[in-house]
PLY file of the C-alpha trace (Angstrom):
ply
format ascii 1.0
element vertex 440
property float x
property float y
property float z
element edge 439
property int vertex1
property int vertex2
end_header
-42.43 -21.48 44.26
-42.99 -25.16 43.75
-40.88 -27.57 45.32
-39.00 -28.63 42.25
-38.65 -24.98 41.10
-36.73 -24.29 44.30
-34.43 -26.91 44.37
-33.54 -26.30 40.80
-32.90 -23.05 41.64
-29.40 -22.90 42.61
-27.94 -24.63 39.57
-29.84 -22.04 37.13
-28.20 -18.97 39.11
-24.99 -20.99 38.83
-25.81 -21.51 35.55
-26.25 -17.90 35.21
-23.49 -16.65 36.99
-21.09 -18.67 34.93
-22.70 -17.24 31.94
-22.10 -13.67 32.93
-18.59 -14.46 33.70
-18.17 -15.77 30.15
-19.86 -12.28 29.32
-17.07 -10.47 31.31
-14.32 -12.68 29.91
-15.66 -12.02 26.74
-15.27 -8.77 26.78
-11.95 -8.49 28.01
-10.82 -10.37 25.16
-12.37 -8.16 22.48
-10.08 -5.21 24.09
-7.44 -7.38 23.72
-5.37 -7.00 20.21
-4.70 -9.63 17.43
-8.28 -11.59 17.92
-9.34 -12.82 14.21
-12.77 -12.71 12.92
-13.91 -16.33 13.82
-12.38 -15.46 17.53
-14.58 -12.34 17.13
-17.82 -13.72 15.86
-17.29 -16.79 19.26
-17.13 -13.76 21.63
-20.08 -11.61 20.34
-22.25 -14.97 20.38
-21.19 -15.74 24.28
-22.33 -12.13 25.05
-25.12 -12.43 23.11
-26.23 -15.73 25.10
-24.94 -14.03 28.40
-27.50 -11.15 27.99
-30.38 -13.42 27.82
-29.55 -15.87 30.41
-31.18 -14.05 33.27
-34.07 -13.61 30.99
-33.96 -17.35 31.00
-33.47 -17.92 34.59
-35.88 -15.60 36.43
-38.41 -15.12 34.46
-41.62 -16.16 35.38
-43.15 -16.87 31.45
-43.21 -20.35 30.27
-40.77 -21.66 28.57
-42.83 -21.39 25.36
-43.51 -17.77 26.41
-39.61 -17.23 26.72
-38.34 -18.89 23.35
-40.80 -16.60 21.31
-39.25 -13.67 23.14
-35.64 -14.91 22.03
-36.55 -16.13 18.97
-38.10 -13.17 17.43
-35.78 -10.52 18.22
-33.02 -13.12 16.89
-34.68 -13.72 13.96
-35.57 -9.75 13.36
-31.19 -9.44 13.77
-30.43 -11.95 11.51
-32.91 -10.66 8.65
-31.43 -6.99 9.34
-27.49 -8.12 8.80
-28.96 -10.23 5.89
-30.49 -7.20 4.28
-27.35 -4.96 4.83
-25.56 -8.76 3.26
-27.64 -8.22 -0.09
-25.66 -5.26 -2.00
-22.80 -7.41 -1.18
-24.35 -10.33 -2.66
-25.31 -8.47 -5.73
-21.81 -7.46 -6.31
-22.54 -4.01 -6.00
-20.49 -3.65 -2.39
-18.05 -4.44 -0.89
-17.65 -3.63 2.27
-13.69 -3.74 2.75
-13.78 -0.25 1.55
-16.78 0.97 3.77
-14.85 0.37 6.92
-11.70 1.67 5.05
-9.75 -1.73 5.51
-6.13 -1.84 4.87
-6.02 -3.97 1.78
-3.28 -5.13 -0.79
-4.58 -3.80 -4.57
-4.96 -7.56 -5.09
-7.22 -7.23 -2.43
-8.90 -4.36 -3.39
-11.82 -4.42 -5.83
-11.28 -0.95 -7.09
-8.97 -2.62 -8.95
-8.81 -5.71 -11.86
-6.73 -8.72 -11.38
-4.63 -9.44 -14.01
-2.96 -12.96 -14.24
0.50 -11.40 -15.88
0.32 -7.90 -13.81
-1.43 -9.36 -10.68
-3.36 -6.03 -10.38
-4.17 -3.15 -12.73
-6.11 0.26 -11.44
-10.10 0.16 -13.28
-9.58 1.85 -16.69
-11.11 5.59 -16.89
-11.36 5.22 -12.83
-11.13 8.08 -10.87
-10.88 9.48 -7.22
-11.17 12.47 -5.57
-10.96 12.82 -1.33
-8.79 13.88 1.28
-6.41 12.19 3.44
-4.65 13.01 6.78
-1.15 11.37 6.87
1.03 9.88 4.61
1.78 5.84 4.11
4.54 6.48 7.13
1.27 6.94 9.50
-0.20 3.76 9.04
2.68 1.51 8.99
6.07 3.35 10.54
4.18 5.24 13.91
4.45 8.73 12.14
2.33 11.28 13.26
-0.39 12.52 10.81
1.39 16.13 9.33
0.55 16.42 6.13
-3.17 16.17 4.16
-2.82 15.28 0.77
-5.90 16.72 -1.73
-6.05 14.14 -4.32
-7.87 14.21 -7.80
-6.75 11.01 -9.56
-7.80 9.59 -13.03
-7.40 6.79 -15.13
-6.71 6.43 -18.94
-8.06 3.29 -20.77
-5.35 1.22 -19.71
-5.37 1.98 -15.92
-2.71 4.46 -15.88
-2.43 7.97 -14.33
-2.47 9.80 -18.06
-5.62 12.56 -18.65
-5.24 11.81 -22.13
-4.80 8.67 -24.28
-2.35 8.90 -26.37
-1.46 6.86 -29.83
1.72 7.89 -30.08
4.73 8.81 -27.19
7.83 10.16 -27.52
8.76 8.78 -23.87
7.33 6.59 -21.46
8.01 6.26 -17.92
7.84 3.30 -16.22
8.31 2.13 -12.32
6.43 2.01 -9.16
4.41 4.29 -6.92
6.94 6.72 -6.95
5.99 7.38 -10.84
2.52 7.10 -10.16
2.23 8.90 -6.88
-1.35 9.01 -6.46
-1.37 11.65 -3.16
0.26 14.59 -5.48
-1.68 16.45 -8.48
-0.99 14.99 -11.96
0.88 18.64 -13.08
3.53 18.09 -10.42
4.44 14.32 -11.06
7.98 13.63 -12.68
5.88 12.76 -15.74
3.92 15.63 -16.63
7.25 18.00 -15.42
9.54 15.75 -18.01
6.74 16.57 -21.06
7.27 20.32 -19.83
10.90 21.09 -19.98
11.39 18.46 -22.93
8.14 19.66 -24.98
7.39 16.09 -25.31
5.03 13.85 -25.05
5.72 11.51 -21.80
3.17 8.68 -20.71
3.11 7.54 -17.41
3.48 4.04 -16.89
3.61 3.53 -13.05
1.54 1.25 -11.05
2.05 1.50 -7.10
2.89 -2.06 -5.86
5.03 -3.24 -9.16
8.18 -4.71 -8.78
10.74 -4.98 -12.10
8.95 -8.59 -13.99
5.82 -6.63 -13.56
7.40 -3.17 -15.23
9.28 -5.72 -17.80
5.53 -7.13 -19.17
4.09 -3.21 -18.57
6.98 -2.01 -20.81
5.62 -5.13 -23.52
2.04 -4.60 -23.37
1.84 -0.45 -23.01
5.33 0.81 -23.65
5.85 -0.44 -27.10
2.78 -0.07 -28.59
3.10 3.58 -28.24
6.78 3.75 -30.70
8.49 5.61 -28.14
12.20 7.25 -28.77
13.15 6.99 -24.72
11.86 4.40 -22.09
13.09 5.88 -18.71
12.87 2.59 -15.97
12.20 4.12 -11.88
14.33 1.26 -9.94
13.45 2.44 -6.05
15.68 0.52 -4.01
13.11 0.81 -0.81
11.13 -2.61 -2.26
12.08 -3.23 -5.84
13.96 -5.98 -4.46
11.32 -7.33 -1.92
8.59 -6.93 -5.10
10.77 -9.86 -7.02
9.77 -12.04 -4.34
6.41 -11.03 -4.05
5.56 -11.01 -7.54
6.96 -14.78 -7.67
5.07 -15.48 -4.67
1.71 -13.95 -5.97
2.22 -15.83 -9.42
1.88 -19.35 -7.45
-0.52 -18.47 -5.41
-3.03 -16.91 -8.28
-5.81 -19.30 -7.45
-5.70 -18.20 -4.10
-5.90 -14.53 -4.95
-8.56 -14.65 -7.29
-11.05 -17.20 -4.91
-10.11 -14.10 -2.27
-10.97 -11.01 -4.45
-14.16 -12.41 -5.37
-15.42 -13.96 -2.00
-18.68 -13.19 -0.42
-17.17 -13.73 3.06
-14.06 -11.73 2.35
-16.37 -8.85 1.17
-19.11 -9.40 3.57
-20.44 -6.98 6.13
-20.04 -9.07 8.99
-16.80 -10.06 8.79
-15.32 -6.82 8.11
-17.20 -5.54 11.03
-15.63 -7.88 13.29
-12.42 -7.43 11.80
-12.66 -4.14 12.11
-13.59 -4.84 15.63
-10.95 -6.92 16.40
-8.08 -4.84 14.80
-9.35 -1.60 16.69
-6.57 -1.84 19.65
-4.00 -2.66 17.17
-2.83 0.60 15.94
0.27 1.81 16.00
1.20 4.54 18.85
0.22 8.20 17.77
3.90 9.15 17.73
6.91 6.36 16.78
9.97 8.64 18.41
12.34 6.00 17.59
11.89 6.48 13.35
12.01 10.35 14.00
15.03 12.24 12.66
15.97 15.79 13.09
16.96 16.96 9.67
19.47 19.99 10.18
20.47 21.81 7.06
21.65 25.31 8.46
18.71 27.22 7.20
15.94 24.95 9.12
14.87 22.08 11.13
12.72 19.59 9.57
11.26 16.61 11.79
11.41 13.64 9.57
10.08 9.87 9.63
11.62 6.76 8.22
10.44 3.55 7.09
12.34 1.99 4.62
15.56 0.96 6.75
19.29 1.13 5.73
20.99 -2.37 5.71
23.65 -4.21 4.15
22.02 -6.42 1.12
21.45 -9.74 2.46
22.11 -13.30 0.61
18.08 -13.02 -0.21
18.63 -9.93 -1.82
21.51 -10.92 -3.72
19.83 -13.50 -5.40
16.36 -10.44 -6.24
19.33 -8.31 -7.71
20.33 -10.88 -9.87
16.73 -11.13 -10.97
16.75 -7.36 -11.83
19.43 -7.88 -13.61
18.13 -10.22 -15.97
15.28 -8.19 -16.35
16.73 -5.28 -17.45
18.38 -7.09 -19.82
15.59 -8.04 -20.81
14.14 -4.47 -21.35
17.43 -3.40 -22.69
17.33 -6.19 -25.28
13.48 -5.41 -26.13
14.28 -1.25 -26.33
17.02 -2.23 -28.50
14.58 -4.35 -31.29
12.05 -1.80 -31.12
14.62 1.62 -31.73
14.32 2.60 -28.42
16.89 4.37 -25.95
16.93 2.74 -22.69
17.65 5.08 -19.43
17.75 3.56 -15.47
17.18 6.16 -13.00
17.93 5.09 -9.44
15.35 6.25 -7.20
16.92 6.12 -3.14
15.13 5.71 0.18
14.67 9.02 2.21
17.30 7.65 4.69
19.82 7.40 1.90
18.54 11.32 0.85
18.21 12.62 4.79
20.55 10.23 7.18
23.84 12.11 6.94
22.35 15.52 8.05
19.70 14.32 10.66
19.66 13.81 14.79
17.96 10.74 15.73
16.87 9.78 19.27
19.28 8.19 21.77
17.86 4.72 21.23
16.42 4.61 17.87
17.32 1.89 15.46
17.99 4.11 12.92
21.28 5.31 14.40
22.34 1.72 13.46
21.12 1.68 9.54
23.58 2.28 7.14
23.88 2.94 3.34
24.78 0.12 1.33
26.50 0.01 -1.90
23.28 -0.80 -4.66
23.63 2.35 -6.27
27.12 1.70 -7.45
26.03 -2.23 -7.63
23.62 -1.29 -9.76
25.07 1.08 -12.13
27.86 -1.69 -12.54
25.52 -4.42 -13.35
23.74 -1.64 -16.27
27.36 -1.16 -17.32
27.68 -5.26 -17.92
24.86 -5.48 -19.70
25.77 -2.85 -21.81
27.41 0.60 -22.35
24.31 1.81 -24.69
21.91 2.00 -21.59
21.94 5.17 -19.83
22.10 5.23 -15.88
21.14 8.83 -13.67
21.58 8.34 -9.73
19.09 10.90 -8.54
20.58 11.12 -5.03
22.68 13.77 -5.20
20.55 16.00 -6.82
17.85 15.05 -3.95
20.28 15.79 -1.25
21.69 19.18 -2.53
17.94 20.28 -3.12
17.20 19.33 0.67
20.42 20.92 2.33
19.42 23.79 0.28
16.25 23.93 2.41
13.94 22.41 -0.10
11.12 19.51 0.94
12.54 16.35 -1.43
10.17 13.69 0.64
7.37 14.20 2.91
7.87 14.04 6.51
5.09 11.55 6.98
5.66 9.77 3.83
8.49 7.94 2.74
7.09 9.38 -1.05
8.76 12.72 -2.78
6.93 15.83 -1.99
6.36 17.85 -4.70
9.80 19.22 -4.93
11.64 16.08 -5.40
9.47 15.27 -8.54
10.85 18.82 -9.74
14.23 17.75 -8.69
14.06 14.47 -10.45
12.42 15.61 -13.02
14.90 18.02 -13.71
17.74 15.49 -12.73
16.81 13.05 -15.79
16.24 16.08 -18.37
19.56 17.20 -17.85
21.42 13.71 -18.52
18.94 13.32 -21.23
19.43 16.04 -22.51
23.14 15.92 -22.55
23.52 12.56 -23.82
20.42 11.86 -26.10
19.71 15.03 -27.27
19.50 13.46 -30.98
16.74 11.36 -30.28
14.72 15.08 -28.90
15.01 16.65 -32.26
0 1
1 2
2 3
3 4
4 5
5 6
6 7
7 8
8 9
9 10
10 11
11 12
12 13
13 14
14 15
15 16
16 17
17 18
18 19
19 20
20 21
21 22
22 23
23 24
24 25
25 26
26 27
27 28
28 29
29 30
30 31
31 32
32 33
33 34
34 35
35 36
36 37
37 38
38 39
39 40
40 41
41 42
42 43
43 44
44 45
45 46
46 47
47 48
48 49
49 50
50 51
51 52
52 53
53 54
54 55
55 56
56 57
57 58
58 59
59 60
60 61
61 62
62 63
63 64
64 65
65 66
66 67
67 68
68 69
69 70
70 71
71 72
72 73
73 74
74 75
75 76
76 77
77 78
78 79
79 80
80 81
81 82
82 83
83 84
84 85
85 86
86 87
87 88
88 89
89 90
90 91
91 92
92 93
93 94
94 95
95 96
96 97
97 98
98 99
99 100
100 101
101 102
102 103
103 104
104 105
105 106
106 107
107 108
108 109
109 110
110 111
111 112
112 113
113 114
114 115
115 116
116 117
117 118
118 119
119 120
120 121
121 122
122 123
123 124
124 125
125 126
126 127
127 128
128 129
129 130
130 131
131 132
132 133
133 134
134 135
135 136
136 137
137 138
138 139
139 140
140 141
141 142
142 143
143 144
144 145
145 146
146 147
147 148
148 149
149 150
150 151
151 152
152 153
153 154
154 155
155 156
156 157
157 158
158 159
159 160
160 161
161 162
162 163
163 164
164 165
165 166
166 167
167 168
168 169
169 170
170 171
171 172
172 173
173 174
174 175
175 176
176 177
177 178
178 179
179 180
180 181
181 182
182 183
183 184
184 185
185 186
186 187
187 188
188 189
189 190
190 191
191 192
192 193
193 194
194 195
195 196
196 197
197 198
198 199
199 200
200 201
201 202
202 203
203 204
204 205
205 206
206 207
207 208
208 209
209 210
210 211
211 212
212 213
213 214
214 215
215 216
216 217
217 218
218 219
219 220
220 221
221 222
222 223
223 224
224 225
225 226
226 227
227 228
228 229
229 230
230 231
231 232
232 233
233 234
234 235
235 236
236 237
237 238
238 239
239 240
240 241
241 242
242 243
243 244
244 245
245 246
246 247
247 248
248 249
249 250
250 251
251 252
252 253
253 254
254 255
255 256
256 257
257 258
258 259
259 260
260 261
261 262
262 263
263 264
264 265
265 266
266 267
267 268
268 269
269 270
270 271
271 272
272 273
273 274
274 275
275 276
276 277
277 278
278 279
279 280
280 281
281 282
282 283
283 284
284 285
285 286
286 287
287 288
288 289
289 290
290 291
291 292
292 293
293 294
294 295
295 296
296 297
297 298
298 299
299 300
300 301
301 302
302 303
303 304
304 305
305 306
306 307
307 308
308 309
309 310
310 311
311 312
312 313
313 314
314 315
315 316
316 317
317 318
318 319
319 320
320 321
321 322
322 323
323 324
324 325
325 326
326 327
327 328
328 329
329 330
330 331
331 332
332 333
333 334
334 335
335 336
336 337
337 338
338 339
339 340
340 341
341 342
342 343
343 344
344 345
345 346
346 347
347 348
348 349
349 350
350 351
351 352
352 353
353 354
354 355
355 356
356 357
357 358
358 359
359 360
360 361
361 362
362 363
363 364
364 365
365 366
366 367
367 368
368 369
369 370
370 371
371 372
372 373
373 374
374 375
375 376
376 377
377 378
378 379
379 380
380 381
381 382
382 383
383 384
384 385
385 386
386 387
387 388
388 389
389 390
390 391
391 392
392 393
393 394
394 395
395 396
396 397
397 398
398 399
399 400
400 401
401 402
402 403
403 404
404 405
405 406
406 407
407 408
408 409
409 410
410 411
411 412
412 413
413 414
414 415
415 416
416 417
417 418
418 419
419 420
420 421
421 422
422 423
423 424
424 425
425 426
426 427
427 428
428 429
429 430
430 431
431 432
432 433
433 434
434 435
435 436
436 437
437 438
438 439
C-alpha cells in the first residue's frame, strides 16, 4: 500500500462508517410513519450511496474502473423506472390506482372533473371486483367482516341506471347512500321504489355530493327527464361538512385540475414511495373503542361507528342555513317545472343503533349524543313551505333492526341491503299516502 494510500486510509473508513450509519438511520426512518414522498425519495438515495461506499473505499480498481461500475448499473435503474414512467406519460396509467391509493374522486381519474359538479363517475363506466371490508375499515379501525361482490355500471350521464331513460316518473337524488356502489343495483332504494310503485325511478346519486352539488344535479339531469316526484336523500353524517367542502373545492379548482392531470401525482415513483412511506400508518386491525354491542332480544350484533353524535356546532349552523337555501331552491325549481318535491332524512347508524347497544368502558362513543337536526330540519322544510313533503326514515330503520333485521353494515357506516328495503318501503308508503294522484 503506498504511503499516501495508507495515510488516507483512515478518513475513507470514517468516511465509510459515517455513510453506513446514514444507511442505518435511514432505515429507521422509513419504518417510521408520516414520512412524505420527497422525505422518502432523500432516504432511498442515502441508502443507495451507503451501499456503494465500501465499493468505493476498498476496492482496489481505479477510480475510472469504479465510476463505470456505478455508473452503469445507475444508469440501467434509471432507464428501467423510466420505461415503467412511459404508460404514465402516455396517459394510459396511472398508477394511483395500481398501488390502490386512497384517493378523493377528484383525485381519481376513473372519474371526470366537472367545474359545476367537481367530479362525475366516466359515462357507460363499469366495475366489477371484490372487496374485504366496508369504508368503516379504512378510516374508523373496524375489522374487515363483510366482502361486498360488486357489479357497477354507468348510464351516459355517469349515473348508476342500466338503462337510459327519456322520460322518468321519479328521480332520486342524494349522496352515496343513493348510489351505494358495494350493493347490487336490484337491491338499491332506487330500483326497490320502481318495484312497489311500478314506476319508472332514475337514480341520481353521486357518492361524495353535498346539497349545491344535488341542487345543479337536480338542474342538469333531474328536469330534463319531466319527472312527477323528485325525492332529495339529506344524510346528516356529512351533508353538512359537504357545504364546506364543495365551497372549498370551488376556489381551489385550479388546484384540482393541475393535480388530476399531473405526471408526478400519477407517476410510478412517487406512488411507490408514498406507498412506502404510508405502509406503517394503518389503522390498528381492531378499533375496540368505536365497537358497540347491539342487543335487540333476539341477537347480538357487533357494530362499528364512524360518523359521531354531537351537538351542531356554530360551523354547522351556518352549513344548515346553506341547506336551507338550497332546498328552497329545489323546492322553487320543482314547483316551475310541475314537480312534487319530497325530503327524506337519511340518519347516521349511531342515531339508528345507539339506544340499544353496549359500548366499551372507555369508548368515546358513550359520550355522543343525538342532536335535534331531524326535527331542525323538518321545521326549516315546513318554513319554506307546507307543499314539500318530509319522511324521517329513522324509525322505520330502528323498528326493522330491534326486530332483528341488518339496517347498516357492521363494517360500514352504509345500509345493508335491508335498510334500502326498509327505506324504500318507508318513502312508498308516505308517497303513497299523500301523493297518490300524481301515481295514477
Amino acid at each position: 500500500m503506498s504511503e499516501t494510500r495508507s495515510k488516507s486510509f483512515p478518513f475513507v473508513t470514517g468516511v465509510c462508517v459515517i455513510g453506513w450509519i446514514a444507511c442505518i438511520v435511514a432505515l429507521a426512518a422509513i419504518a417510521a410513519p408520516g414520512l412524505g414522498a420527497k422525505a422518502m425519495l432523500g432516504i432511498t438515495g442515502i441508502v443507495y450511496l451507503a451501499i456503494w461506499a465500501p465499493f468505493f473505499v476498498w476496492s482496489a480498481q481505479s477510480r475510472r474502473q469504479k465510476c463505470i461500475r456505478f455508473v452503469v448499473p445507475t444508469a440501467s435503474l434509471l432507464l428501467a423506472l423510466m420505461l415503467v414512467e412511459l404508460p404514465m406519460l402516455a396517459g394510459v396509467m396511472d398508477y394511483r390506482q395500481v398501488f390502490g391509493m386512497q384517493l378523493a374522486p377528484w383525485e381519481n381519474t376513473n372519474n371526470l372533473l366537472d367545474p359545476d359538479l367537481i367530479h362525475l363517475h366516466r359515462p357507460h363506466s363499469r366495475w366489477v371486483g371484490t372487496r374485504k371490508g366496508g369504508d368503516l375499515s379504512v378510516w374508523a379501525g373496524a375489522p374487515k367482516l363483510t366482502e361486498f361482490q360488486y357489479d357497477v355500471r354507468y348510464d351516459r350521464n355517469g349515473f348508476r341506471n342500466h338503462s337510459e331513460l327519456e322520460v322518468a316518473d321519479c328521480v332520486v337524488i342524494g349522496d352515496s347512500f343513493v348510489e351505494q356502489a358495494i350493493l347490487p343495483a336490484e337491491e338499491l332504494v332506487t330500483h326497490r321504489m320502481a318495484k312497489e310503485l311500478e314506476l319508472t325511478v332514475v337514480n341520481l346519486g353521486q357518492s361524495h355530493f353535498g346539497p349545491q352539488q344535488e341542487l345543479k344535479v337536480l338542474e342538469r339531469f333531474g328536469i330534463p327527464v319531466q319527472p312527477k316526484l323528485c325525492v332529495w336523500v339529506f344524510f346528516e353524517g356529512n351533508d353538512l361538512e359537504d357545504v364546506w367542502r364543495y365551497q372549498s373545492n370551488l376556489q381551489n379548482w385550479t388546484h384540482l385540475v393541475k393535480n388530476y392531470a399531473s405526471w408526478k401525482e400519477r407517476s410510478f415513483t412517487k406512488n411507490l414511495l408514498r406507498q412506502m412511506s404510508e405502509r406503517s400508518v394503518a389503522l390498528p386491525a381492531v378499533n375496540l373503542e368505536r365497537r358497540g354491542q347491539f342487543l335487540n332480544g333476539l341477537s347480538e350484533q357487533r357494530m362499528w361507528f364512524g360518523y359521531a353524535g354531537k351537538e351542531l356546532t356554530q360551523r354547522d349552523a351556518e352549513a344548515f342555513g346553506i341547506v336551507v337555501s338550497t332546498l328552497s331552491d329545489a323546492y322553487r325549481i320543482c314547483r316551475q317545472h310541475g314537480i312534487q318535491l319530497v325530503v327524506a332524512f337519511a340518519p347516521t347508524k349511531y342515531r339508528v343503533y345507539a339506544s340499544q347497544c353496549a359500548f366499551e368502558e372507555h369508548s368515546p362513543v358513550r359520550d355522543w349524543t343525538r342532536n335535534s337536526l331531524p326535527d331542525d330540519l323538518a321545521t326549516a322544510i315546513r318554513s319554506i313551505s307546507s307543499e314539500i313533503g318530509f319522511v324521517d326514515l329513522t324509525e322505520s330503520l330502528q323498528q326493522a333492526a330491534m326486530a332483528g333485521q341488518l339496517v347498516y353494515f357492521p363494517d360500514d357506516s352504509h345500509w345493508a341491503s335491508t335498510g334500502h328495503e326498509v327505506a324504500a318501503r318507508t318513502i312508498v308508503d308516505f308517497v303513497q299516502n299523500h301523493y297518490g294522484h300524481l301515481l295514477e
